[in-house]
C-alpha positions as CSV (number, residue, x, y, z in Angstrom):
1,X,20.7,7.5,14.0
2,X,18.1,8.0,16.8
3,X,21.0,9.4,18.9
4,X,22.2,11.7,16.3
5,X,18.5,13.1,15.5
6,X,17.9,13.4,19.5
7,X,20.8,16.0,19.6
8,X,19.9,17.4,16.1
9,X,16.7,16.8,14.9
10,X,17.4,18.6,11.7
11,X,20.3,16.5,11.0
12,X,18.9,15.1,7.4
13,X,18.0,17.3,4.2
14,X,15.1,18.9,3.9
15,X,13.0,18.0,0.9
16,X,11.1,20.9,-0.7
17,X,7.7,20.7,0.2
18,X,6.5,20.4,-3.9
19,X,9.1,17.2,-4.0
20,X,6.9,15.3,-1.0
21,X,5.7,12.4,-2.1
22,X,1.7,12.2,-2.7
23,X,1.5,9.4,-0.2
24,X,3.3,11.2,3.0
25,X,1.0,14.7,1.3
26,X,-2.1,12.4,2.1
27,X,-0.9,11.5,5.6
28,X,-0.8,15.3,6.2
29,X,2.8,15.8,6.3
30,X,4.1,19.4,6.4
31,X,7.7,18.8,6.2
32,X,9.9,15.8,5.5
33,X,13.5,15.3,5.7
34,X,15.8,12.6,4.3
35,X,19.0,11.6,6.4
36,X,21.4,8.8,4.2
37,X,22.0,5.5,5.9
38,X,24.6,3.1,4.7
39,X,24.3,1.0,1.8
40,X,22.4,3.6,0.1
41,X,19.4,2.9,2.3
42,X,17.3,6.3,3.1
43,X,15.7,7.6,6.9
44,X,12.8,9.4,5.8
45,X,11.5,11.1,8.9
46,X,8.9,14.4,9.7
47,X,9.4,16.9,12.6
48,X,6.3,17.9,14.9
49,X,6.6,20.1,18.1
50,X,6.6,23.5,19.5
51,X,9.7,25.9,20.5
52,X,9.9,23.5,23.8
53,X,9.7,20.2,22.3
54,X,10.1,19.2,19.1
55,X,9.3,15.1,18.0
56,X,10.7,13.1,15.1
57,X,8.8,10.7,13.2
58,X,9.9,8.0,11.8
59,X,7.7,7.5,7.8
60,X,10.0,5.1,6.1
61,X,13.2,3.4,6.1
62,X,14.0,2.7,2.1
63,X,16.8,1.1,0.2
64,X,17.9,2.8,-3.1
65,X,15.6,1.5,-5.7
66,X,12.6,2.1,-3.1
67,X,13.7,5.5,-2.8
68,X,13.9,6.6,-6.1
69,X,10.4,4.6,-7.0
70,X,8.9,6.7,-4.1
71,X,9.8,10.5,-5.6
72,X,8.8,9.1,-8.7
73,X,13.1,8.8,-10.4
74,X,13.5,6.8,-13.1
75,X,16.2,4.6,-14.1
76,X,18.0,6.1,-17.5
């Protein structure tokens, strides 16, 4: 993954800024994407930078049920 966000650091989805989770709001995070891993696990990451240089940041690496307990989905 750190290959594949090196040559695209936009590879994962975007999640809409009123979807962030309070906890990343907190840590000041502007923009958060989500890129899916195997075995349902989750690369949460945030992009920093300038038109030069642009950083990725890992927040969180989540399995499924941490995932959805994180933006706030419930089991039905």
């Amino acid at each position: 993954m750190i290959d594949i966000l090196k040559e695209n650091p936009q590879f994962g989805d975007p999640v809409a800024k009123r979807l962030i989770p309070k906890e990343f709001i907190q840590q000041e995070i502007q923009n958060l994407y989500r890129a899916e891993l195997s075995n349902y696990w989750r690369l949460l990451y945030t992009l920093e930078g300038t038109e030069l240089e642009i950083l990725a940041f890992v927040l969180s690496i989540v399995d499924h049920k941490e995932y959805d307990k994180l933006f706030g989905y419930k089991k039905h």
